[in-house]
C-alpha positions as CSV (number, residue, x, y, z in Angstrom):
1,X,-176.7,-13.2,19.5
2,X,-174.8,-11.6,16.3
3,X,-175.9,-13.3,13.3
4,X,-174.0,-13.2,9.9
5,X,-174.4,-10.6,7.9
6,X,-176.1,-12.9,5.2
7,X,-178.2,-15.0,7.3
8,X,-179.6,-10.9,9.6
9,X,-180.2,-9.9,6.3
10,X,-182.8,-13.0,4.8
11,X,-184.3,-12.6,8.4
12,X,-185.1,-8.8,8.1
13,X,-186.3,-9.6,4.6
14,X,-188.7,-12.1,6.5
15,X,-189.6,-9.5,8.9
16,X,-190.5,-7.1,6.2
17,X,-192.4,-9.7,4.0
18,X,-196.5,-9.8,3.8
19,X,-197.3,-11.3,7.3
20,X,-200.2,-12.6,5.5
21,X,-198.4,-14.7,2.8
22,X,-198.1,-18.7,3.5
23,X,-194.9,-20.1,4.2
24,X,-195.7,-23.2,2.9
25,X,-196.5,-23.6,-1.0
26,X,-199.2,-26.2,-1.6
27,X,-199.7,-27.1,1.5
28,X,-203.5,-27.6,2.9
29,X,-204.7,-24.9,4.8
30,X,-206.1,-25.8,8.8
31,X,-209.7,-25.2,9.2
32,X,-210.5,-22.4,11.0
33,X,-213.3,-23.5,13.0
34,X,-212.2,-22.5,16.8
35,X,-214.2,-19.7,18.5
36,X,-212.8,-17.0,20.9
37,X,-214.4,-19.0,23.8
38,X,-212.2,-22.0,22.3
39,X,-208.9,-20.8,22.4
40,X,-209.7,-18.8,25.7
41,X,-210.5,-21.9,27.5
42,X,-207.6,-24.3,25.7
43,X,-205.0,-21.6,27.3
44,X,-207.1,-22.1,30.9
45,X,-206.9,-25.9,30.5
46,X,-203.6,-25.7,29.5
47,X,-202.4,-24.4,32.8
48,X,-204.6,-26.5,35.3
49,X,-204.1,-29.7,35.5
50,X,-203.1,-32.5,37.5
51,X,-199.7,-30.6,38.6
52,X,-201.9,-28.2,40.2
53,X,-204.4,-30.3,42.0
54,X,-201.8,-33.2,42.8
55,X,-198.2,-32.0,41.9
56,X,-198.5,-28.8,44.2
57,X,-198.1,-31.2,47.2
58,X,-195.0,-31.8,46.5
59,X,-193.9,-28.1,46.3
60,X,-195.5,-27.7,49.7
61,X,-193.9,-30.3,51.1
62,X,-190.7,-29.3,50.3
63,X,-190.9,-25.4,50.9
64,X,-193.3,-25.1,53.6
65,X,-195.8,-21.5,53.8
66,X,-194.3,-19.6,51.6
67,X,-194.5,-22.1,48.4
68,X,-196.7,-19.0,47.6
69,X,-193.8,-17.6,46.8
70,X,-192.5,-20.2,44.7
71,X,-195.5,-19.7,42.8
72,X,-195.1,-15.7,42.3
73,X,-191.3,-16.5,40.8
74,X,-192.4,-19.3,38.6
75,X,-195.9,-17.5,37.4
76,X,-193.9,-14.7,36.6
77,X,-191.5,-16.8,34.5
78,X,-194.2,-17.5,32.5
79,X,-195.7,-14.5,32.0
80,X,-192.9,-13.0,30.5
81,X,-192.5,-16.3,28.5
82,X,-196.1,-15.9,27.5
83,X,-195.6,-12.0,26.8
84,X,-192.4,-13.3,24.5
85,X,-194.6,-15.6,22.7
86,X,-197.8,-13.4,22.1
87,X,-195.2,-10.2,20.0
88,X,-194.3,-13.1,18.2
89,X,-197.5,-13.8,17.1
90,X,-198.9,-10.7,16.9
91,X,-195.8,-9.4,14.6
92,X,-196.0,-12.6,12.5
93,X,-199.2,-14.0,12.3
94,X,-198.1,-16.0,9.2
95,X,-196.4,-18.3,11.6
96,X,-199.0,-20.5,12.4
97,X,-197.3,-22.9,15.6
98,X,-195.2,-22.6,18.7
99,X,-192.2,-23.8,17.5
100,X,-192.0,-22.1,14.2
101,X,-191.0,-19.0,16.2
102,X,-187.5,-20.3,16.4
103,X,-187.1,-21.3,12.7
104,X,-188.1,-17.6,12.0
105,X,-185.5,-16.7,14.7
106,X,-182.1,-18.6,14.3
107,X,-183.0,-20.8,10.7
108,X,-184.2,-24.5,9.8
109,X,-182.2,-26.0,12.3
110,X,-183.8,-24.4,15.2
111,X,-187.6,-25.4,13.3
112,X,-186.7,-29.0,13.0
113,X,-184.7,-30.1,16.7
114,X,-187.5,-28.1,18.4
115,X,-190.0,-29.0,16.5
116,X,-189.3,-32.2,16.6
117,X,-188.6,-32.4,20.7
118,X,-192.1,-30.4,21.4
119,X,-193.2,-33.3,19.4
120,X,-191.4,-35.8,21.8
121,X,-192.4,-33.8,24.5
122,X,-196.4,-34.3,23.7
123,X,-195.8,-37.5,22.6
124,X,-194.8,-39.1,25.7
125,X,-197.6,-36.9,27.8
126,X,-200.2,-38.9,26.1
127,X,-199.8,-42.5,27.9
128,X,-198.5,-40.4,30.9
129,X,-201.8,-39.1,30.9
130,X,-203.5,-42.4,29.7
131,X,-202.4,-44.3,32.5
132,X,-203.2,-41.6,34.8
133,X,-206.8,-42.1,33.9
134,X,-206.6,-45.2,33.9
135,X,-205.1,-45.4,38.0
136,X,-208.3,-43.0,38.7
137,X,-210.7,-45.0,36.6
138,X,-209.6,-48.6,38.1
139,X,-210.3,-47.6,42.0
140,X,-214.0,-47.1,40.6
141,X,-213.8,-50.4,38.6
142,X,-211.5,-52.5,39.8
143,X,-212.5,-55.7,38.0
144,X,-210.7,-54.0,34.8
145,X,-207.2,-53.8,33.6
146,X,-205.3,-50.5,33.5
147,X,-204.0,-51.5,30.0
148,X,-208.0,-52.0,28.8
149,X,-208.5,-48.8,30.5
150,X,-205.8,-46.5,28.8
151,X,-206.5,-48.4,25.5
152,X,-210.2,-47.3,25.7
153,X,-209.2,-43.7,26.9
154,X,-206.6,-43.6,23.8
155,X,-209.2,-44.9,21.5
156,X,-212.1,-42.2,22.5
157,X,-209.9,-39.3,23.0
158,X,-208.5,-40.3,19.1
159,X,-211.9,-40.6,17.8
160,X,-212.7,-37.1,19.3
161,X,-209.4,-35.5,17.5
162,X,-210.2,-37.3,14.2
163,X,-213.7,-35.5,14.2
164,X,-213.0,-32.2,13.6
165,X,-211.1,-29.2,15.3
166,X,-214.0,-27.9,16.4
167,X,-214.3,-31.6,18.6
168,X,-211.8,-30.7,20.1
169,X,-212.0,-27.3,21.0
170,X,-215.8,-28.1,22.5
171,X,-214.6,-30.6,24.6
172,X,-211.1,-29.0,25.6
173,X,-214.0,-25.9,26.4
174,X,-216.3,-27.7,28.8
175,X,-213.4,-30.1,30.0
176,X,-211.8,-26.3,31.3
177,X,-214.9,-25.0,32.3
178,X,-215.6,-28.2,34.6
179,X,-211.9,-27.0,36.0
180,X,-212.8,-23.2,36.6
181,X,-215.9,-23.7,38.3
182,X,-214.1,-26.3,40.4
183,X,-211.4,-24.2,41.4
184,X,-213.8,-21.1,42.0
185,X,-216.0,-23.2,44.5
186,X,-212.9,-24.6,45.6
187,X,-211.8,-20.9,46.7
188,X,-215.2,-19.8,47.6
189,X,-215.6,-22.8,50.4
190,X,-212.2,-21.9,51.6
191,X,-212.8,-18.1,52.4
192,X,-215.6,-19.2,53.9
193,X,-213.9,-21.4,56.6
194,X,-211.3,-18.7,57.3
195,X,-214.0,-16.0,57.8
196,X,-215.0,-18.3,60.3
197,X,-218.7,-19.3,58.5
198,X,-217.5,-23.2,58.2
199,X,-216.3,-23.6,61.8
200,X,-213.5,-22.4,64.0
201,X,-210.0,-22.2,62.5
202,X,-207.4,-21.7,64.6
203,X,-205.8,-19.1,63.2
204,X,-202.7,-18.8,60.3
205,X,-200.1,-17.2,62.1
206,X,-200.6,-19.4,65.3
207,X,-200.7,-22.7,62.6
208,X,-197.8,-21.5,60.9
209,X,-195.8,-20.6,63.6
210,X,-196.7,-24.3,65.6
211,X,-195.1,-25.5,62.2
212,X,-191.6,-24.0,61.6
213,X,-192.5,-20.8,60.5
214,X,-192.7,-19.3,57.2
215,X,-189.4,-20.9,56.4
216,X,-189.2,-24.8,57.6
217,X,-187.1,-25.5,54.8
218,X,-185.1,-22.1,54.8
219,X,-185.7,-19.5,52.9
220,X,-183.9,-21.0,50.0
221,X,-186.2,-23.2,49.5
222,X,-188.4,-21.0,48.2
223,X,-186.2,-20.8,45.0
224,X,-185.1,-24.5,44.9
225,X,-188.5,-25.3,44.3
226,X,-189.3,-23.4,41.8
227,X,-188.3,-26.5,39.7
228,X,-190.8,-28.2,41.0
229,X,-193.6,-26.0,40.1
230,X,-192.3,-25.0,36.7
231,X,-193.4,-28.0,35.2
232,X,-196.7,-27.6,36.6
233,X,-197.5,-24.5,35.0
234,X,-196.6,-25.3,31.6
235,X,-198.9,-26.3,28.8
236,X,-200.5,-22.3,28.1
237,X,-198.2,-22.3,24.7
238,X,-201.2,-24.5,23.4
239,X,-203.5,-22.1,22.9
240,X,-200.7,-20.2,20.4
241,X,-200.9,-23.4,18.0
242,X,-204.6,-23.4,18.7
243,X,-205.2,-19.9,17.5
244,X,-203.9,-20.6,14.1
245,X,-207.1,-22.6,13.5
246,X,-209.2,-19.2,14.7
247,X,-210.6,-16.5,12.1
248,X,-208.0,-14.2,13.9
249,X,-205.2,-16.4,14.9
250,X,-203.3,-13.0,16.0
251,X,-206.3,-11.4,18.0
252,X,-207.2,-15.1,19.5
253,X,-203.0,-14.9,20.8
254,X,-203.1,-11.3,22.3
255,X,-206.1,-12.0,24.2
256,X,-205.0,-14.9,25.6
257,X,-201.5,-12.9,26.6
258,X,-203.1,-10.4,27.8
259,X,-205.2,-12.5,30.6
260,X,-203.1,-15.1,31.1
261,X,-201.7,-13.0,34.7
262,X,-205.2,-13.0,36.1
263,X,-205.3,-16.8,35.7
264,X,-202.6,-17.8,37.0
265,X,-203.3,-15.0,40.1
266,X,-206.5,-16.6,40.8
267,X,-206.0,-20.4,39.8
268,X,-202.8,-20.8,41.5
269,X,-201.8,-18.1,43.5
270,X,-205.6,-18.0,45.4
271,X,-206.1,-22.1,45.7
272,X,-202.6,-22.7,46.8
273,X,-202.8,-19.5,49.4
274,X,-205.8,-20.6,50.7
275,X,-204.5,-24.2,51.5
276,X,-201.5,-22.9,53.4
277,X,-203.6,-20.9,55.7
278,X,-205.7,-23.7,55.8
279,X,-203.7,-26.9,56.4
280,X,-200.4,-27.5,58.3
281,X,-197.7,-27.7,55.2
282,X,-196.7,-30.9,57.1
283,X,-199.9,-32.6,56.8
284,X,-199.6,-32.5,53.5
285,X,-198.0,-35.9,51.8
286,X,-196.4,-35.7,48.5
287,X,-198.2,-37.5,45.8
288,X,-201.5,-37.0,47.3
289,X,-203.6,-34.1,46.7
290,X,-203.4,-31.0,48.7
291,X,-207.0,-29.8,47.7
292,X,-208.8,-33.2,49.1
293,X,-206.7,-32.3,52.6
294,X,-208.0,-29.1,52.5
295,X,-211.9,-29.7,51.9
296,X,-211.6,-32.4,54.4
297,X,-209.9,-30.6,57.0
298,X,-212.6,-27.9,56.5
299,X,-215.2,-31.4,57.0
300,X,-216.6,-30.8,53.1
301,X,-218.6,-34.4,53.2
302,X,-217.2,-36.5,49.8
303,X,-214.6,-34.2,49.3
304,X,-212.1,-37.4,48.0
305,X,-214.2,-38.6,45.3
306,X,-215.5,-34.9,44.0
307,X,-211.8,-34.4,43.8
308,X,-211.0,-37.5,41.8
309,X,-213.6,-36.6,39.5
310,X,-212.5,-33.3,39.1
311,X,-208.5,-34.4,38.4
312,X,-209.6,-37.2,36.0
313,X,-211.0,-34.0,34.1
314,X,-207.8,-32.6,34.5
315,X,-206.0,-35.4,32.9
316,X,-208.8,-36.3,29.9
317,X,-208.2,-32.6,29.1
318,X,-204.3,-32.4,29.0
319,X,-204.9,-35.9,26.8
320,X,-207.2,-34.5,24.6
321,X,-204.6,-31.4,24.1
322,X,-201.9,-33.3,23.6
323,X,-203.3,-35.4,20.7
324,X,-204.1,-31.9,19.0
325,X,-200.7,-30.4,20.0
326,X,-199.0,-33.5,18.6
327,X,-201.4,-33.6,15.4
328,X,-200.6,-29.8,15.0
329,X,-196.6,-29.8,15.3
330,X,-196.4,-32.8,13.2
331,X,-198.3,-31.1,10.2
332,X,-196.4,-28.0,10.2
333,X,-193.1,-30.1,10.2
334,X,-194.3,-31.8,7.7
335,X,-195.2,-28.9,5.9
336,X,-191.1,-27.6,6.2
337,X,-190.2,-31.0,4.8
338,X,-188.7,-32.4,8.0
339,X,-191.2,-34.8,8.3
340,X,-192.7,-37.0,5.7
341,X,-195.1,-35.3,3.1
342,X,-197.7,-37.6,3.2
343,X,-198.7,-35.9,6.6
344,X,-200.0,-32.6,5.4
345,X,-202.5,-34.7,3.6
346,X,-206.2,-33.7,5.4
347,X,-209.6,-35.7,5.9
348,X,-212.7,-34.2,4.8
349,X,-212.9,-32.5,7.8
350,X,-209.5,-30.5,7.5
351,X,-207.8,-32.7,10.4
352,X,-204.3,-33.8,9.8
353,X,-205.4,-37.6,10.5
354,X,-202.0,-39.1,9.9
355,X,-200.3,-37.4,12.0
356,X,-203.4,-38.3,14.8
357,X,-203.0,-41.6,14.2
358,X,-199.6,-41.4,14.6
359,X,-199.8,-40.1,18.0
360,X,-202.3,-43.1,18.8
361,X,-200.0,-45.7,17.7
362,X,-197.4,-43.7,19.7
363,X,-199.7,-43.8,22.8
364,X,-200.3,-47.4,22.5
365,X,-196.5,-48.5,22.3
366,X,-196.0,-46.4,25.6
367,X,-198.6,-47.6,27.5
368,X,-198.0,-51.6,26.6
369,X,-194.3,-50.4,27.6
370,X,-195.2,-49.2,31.0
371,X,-197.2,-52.5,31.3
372,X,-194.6,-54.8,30.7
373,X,-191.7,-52.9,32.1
374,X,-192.5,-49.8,34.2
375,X,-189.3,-49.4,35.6
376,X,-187.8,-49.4,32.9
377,X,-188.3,-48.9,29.0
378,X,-191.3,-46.5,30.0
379,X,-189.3,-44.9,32.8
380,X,-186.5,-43.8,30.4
381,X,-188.6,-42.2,28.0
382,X,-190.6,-40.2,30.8
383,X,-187.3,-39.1,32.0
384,X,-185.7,-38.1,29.0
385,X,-188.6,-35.4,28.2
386,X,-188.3,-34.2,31.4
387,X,-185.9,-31.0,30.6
388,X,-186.9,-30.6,27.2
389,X,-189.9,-28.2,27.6
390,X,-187.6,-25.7,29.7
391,X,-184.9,-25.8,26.6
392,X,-187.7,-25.2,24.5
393,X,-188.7,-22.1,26.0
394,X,-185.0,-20.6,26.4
395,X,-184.8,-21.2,23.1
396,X,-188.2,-19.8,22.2
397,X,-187.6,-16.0,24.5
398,X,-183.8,-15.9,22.3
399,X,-185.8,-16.5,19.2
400,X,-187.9,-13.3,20.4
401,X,-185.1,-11.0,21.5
402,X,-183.4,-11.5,18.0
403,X,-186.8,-11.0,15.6
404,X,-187.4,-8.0,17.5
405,X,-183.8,-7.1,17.1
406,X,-183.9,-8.2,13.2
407,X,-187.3,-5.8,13.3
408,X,-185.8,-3.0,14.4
409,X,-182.9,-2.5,12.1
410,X,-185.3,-3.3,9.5
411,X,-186.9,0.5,10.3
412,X,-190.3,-1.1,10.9
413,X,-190.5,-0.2,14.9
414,X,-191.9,-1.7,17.8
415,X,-194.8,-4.5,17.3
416,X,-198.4,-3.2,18.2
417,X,-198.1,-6.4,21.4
418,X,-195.1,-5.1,23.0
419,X,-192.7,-7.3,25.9
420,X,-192.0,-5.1,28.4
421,X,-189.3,-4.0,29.5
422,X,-187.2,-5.1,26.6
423,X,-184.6,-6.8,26.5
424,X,-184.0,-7.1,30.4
425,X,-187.4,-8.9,30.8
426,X,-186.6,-11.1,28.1
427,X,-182.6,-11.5,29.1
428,X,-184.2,-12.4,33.1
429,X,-186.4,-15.2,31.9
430,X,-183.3,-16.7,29.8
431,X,-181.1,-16.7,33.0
432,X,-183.7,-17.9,34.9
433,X,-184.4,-20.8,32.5
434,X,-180.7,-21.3,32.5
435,X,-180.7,-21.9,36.7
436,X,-183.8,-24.0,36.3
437,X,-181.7,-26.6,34.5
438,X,-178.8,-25.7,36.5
439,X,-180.8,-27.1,39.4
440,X,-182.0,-30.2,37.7
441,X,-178.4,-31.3,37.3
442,X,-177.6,-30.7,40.6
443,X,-180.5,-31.8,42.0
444,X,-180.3,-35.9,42.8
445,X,-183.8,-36.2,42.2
446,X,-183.6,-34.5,38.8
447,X,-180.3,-35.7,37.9
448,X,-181.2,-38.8,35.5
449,X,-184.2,-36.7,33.7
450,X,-181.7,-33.9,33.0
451,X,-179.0,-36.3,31.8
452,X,-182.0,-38.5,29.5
453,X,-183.2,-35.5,28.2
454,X,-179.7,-34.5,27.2
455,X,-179.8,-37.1,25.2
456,X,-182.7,-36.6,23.1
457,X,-181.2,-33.0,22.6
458,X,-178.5,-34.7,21.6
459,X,-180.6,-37.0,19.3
460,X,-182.5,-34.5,18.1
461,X,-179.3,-32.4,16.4
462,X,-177.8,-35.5,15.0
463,X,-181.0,-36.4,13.1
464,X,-180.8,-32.6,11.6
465,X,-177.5,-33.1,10.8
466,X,-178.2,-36.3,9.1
467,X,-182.1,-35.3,7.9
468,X,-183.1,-32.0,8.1
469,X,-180.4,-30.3,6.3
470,X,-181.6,-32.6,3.0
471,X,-185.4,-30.9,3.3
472,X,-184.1,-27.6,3.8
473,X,-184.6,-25.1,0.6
474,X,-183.8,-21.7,0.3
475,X,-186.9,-20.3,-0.4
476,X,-188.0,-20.8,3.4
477,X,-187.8,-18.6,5.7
């Protein structure tokens, strides 16, 4: 992590500079129409979504009882990648999205390649998602296309992002707030059958131990699959970007940091314990959801299609977020000069609308994809995003280490949202990061979304080299 003395010295100047200042001359400002409640329940809906109430059946499948394990090692992960990202914030509020973190950390080129693969990243989740909605929406009306289907879900969730912020924060708060209450009833009903007020239950030591023990898989397992579930729990980084459309972006980021553990103890820790002591690990399929099992091993009557509602909330939600988050990251690129200028144009309504329509068009061209070729054009692009998001976070916890490191020479001392235990915390989560990708390229599963994504890493450097290092002026920081 040495930098040159030049290049430690503009960043310490950067550290010392008014927080407050903009870093972009003549550049629109956001509106800043998001409440507390807003950016509470975007970092909520962030973390639950379909990779909780579907994905986690394939982490159980593969581990066995103690996936809640798994769960503790991969929650912590991101608590300390959370932690890392709310000092940021707190320290520089001026910085006003995720991936700016890393320009302020390591220079322009680390602003535009991850800029520009969160960008990719996002991009593809929306006709992921799309089409997702579109497989829950067609088993209720089957007489109409998938492709009719996404294209309507594209067109609504673009008309709510073209609105105003404040559209999307209400419906990303009642979209979460469907989730909560799902997952709190979802809890509630369980303790009930275990305390024996649902029916008899045989017992979870005499149901695990009928079912290979606590390690079916072996206990390394356990760690193997934390792969698995990392990609799951991503998505809480929103509410960062978010917060910069708040009246206290900073406040708005250290509440959020600071709450983020009891989420992830109660929404994924809690569900997922209570279907293991619930339901044999080896009744439960990959692919299907692990919470219908549950409620219908526990006889809850309708418990398939209250859950398919529930997930298709799941999934409008991460689409609704990921037209803001791609909206968001394209302005502020924009706004650095590595994308086009046009886009930090606004609508009346302070919305970036290029850059949403943009991300509609985007949509579009990867849901027609996966219609005429699934296996194929579609396939790639899903698999080369696959890796990016952990790269992005490595990248994002080094950025952290050296600011705070820049801070401290500067004589300014420690920032008032603090990482703990500093630098070992920080220096953990990097190695850990590192193994995570170590596994995907070991893994055969994993292998051909490592190796795609490597290439859009690879992609992403050449079109600095060729682009970014034009827009870059030496008044930014």
């Amino acid at each position: 992590m040495n930098m040159p003395t030049d290049e430690s010295g503009a960043l310490e100047g950067a550290i010392r500079a008014d927080p407050h200042s903009s870093a972009e001359v003549g550049v629109p400002e956001l509106s800043r129409s998001l409440r507390p409640r807003h950016v509470t329940m975007i970092s909520i809906g962030g973390i639950i979504g379909a990779g909780l109430f579907v994905g986690s059946s394939v982490a159980i499948a593969a581990t066995g009882p103690m996936v809640i394990v798994t769960y503790a090692l991969t929650g912590l992960l991101f608590l300390i990648v959370m932690r890392c990202l709310g000092e940021m914030a707190v320290a520089r509020p001026d910085i006003r999205s995720f991936t700016e973190f890393t320009r302020a950390g390591f220079g322009d080129w680390a602003g535009f390649v991850v800029g520009w693969l969160y960008w990719y990243f996002w991009i593809i989740v929306i006709p992921v998602e799309a089409i997702a909605g579109a497989v829950i929406l067609q088993h209720w009306f089957p007489g109409v296309p998938k492709l009719v289907i996404g294209a309507g879900l594209m067109a609504a969730m673009t008309g709510v992002n073209l609105m105003s912020t404040r559209s999307y924060g209400e419906f990303e708060f009642w979209f979460a707030s469907i989730k909560v209450v799902a997952i709190i009833a979802f809890i509630a009903v369980c303790a009930a059958f275990l305390t024996g007020a649902m029916g008899a239950h045989q017992g979870v030591w005499q149901m695990w131990g009928a079912n290979g023990g606590l390690f079916p898989k072996g206990p390394f397992a356990v760690v193997t699959a934390v792969t698995t579930v990392f990609f799951s729990m991503m998505g809480a980084e929103i509410a960062t970007i978010a917060a910069a459309e708040s009246p206290d972006p900073a406040r708005a980021v250290a509440r959020m940091v600071s709450t983020v553990v009891w989420r992830i103890l109660i929404f994924y820790l809690g569900s997922i314990a209570f279907i293991i002591c619930i339901v044999p690990w080896d009744k439960v399929p990959p692919g299907v959801s692990p919470f219908v099992i549950a409620l219908d091993w526990i006889k809850v009557p309708y418990a398939a299609p209250i859950m398919s509602g529930i997930i298709l909330t799941a999934v409008l939600s991460c689409l609704n977020s990921s037209f803001y988050v791609v909206s968001r990251v394209l302005f502020v690129l924009a706004a650095r000069g590595d994308a086009p200028r046009a886009l930090v144009k606004l609508n009346a309504r302070q919305v970036p609308a290029r850059s949403v329509l943009i991300g509609s068009v985007a949509g579009m061209v990867g849901i027609i994809a996966h219609d005429l070729a699934p296996s194929a054009v579609f396939a790639f692009l899903v698999n080369a995003s696959g890796a990016l998001i952990v790269v992005i976070y490595l990248i994002t916890v080094a950025a952290q280490i050296r600011l705070r490191r820049a801070r401290e020479r500067a004589g300014l001392g420690p920032p008032e949202l603090r990482m703990w235990l500093f630098p070992w915390a920080s220096y953990a989560a990097i190695g850990a990061m590192i193994l995570v990708l170590a596994a995907m390229a070991l893994d055969r599963d994993m292998q051909s979304e490592f190796w795609a994504s490597a290439v859009s890493i690879v992609v992403a450097f050449a079109a600095y080299l060729l682009f970014g290092r034009r827009s870059a002026s030496p008044g930014r920081t």
